[in-house]
Every structure is written in C-alpha cells, then in structure tokens.
N, C-alpha and C positions, 0 to 999 in steps of 0.2 A: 489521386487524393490519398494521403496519408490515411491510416485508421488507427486510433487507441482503445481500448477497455480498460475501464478501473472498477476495479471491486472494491464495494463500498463508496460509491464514489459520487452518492449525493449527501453528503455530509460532512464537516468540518475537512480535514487536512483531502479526503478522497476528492471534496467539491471541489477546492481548491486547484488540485493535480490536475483535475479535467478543466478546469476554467485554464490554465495554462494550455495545455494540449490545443483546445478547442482556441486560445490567442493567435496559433502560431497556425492555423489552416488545419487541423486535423475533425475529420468524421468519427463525433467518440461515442462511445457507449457506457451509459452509467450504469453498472450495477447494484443493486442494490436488493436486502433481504426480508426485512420485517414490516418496514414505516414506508407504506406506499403515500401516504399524505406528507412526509417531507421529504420521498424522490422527488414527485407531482411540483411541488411547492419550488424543488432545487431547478428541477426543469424549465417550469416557469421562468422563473428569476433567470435562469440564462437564454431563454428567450428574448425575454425582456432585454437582453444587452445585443439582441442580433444573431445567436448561435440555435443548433437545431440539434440539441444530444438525445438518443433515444436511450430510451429505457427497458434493462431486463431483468428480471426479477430472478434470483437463485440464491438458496443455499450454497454458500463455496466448503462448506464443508459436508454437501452431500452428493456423491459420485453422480448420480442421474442427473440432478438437478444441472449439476454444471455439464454434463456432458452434451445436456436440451440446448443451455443456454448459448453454448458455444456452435452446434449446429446451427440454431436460427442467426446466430451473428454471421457465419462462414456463409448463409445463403442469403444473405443480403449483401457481405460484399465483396466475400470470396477470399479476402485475405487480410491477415491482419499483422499491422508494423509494429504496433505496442503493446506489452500487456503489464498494468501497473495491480500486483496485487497488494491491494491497501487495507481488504476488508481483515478488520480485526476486533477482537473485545480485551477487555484487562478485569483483574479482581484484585480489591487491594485487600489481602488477609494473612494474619500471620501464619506460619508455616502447622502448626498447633488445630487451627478452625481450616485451615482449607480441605475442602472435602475433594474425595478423587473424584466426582461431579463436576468441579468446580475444575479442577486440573485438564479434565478429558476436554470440556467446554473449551477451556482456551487451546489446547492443542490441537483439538478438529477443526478452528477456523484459522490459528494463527499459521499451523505450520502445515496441518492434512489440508488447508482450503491454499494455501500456495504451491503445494505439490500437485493438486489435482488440475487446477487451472493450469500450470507449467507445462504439465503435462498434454491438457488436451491442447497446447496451441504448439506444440515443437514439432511434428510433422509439416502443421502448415507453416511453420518461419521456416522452415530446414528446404522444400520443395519452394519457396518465394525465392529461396536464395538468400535471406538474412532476416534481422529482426532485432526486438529490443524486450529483456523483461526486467520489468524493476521490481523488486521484493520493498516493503517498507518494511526495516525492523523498527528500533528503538535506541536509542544511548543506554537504557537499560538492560539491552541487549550483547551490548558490550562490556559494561562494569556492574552490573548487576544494582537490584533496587529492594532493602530492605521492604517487609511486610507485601511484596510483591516476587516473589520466589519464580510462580506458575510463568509469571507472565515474564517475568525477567527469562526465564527458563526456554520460555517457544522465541521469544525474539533473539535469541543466543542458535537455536534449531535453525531461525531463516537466516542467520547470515551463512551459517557453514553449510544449510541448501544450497544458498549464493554461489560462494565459492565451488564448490563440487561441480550443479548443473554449467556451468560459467566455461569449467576446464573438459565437460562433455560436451557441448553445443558448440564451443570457437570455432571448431575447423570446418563448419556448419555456416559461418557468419551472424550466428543468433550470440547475442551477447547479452550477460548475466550478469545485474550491480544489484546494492542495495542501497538503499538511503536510510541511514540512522535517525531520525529526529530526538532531539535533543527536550526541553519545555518549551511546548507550543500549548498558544490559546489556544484548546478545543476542550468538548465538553466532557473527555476524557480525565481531565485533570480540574472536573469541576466538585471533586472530593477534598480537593484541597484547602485547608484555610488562608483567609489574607497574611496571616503569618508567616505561614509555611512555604506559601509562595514567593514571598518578598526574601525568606532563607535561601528560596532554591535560586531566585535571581542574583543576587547576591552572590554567590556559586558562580555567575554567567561573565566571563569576562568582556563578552562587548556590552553586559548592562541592561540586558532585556528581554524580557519571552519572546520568543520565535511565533513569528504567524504562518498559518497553513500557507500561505503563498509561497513562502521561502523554499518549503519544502517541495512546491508544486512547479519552482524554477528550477528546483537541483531536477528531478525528476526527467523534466522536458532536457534541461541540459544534457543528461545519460542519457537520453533515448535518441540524443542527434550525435552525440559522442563517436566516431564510428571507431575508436581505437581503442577505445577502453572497454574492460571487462573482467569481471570476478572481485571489482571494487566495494568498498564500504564508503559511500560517501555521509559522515558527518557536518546534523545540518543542528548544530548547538548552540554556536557561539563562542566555540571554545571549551564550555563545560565538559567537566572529568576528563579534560586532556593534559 
C-alpha cells in the first residue's frame, strides 16, 4: 500500500490533495497545525465517503515538532511514497505596513516548513529506493502579486527549492516538482471582493476559478509521474501565461 502526507491537509486545496491521494488507494496522513475541530470535522467528512486518513498534528515550521511528527508516521508504516508539502499562510499588505513579523511568519511555514519536511523524509525515499515530493508554490510565485510582496517572495523560494532538491535527490529516484496554483476557491482568497474576483477571472483564459480538486489531480498525476522531475506544473487556466 502506497503512503502520502500532506501538510495542511485538512483544509481547502491540502483537503482536496488528500481526497485525491486517498481516491487512487493510498494510506494518507493529514497534517495539520492550529484547528483541531476542522481536522476532526475534515476526517470525519472523508470517513463518511469510505476513507480512514489519520491525523497528526505539527508545526511545519518548527524543527522538533516535525521531526515527532515524522517518527510517529515512519513507525506506523515504515515508509513513505509521497510527501505533499501544502501547509502555508499569506498576508496581503503593502510593502510600507508589512512588518518583519509578518515576513519571518510566512517564511517559516512557506519555505523553512518545506525544507524541514524535505528534509526529514529523504533518507527514508533515498533507502525505499524512490519517492515523490510535491512543493505547492503559487502563480504568484512565479510573476509576482502586488500588495503581496512576502508571500509572492516565499512562493518564488519553493519553486527554486524545487528545482535545486530535484537535481540532488534524481540519481536517488526521489523526484522533486512543484504545482503552481493559479485562483482557486479557497478561503485564502476570501479577502477578495466580488469585483476583484470577477477582474482576476477575467485574467483567466479558460473563464474560471480553479477548484482545489484541480490542483489535487495535478498533484496525484506527479506523484505517479515516474519521469518527471524539477518541474513547475501550472494549475491556472492559462493565467499570466
């Protein structure tokens, strides 16, 4: 039996990635850090359709926490095929008010919390003989996003982790992508006005906000990929291309 982790991965686009996962036969693990009532709640709900994902709680951006986390996963099941790191936050503030609070905040989760996971699972893909890790940056990540600097900034950090860990792990058989997401329903972008949003669709050449699914099939598609690696897969619709 296959195994995944996704960080963050009972809520919006991270639910999503493990409801994939857990479609196609895989034993997943949801991680999650703050809201143990809408892990509980995420867990449930995919009970309810049949699936059994267990839940572990950590900070991804603090060394111990994940290094607990990923011990008690390695001894349940000894090894692991996927690791989707998805857990992230954003601040949307001009460059003027963002305090370096606010900067260090998103860089400890978006970019120190996918290094530190990367980290503790590449011995164990490297001795399995292969493996899969997906980074989620952002399209923001790639063309950058007025009043959103910080966050534009750490998702620009995971794709060139991407790339880097990608061309260290190959000759390893652990392969290294990222997925871009483009405007997806989530409640990440629930700062936005009906305006603003109808602007950015507009922007979207196939004509529509992306749902977490989308991005939770690119996801599963890398993770069964066995040829690809050090990719950026954009999941937009076309936008900013």
């Amino acid at each position: 039996m296959k195994t995944a982790l996704v960080t963050g991965g009972t809520k919006g686009i991270g639910k999503a990635i493990a409801l994939a996962f857990l479609q196609r036969g895989y034993e997943v693990v949801l991680n999650y850090c703050h809201d143990q009532q809408a892990a509980i709640a995420a867990q449930e709900e995919m009970n309810m359709l049949g699936y059994c994902p267990i839940l572990l709680r950590a900070d991804v951006s603090d060394e111990l926490q994940v290094k607990n986390m990923f011990n008690e996963f390695f001894s349940v099941y000894g090894k692991l095929d996927v690791l989707v790191n998805n857990a992230g936050v954003s601040k949307v503030k001009v460059i003027q008010k963002t305090t370096l609070s606010d900067w260090n905040k998103i860089f400890d989760v978006n970019v120190k919390g996918t290094f530190l996971c990367s980290r503790e699972v590449a011995n164990n893909m490297i001795y399995a003989g292969g493996g899969s890790i997906i980074n989620i940056s952002s399209i923001w990540g790639e063309v950058g996003a007025s009043c959103e600097v910080a966050y534009s900034a750490s998702k620009g950090a995971v794709i060139a982790f991407t790339k880097a860990l990608a061309k260290e792990l190959a000759p390893s058989n652990v392969r290294v992508n990222c997925v871009s997401p483009g405007v997806i329903d989530t409640q990440m972008n629930s700062h936005l006005s009906g305006e603003e949003m109808e602007e950015l669709i507009s922007s979207v050449p196939l004509g529509r906000i992306g749902l977490p699914s989308d991005v939770g099939e690119a996801c599963a598609y890398l993770a069964e990929s066995a040829y690809i690696t050090g990719e950026v897969l954009s999941v937009g619709g076309g936008f900013a291309k």
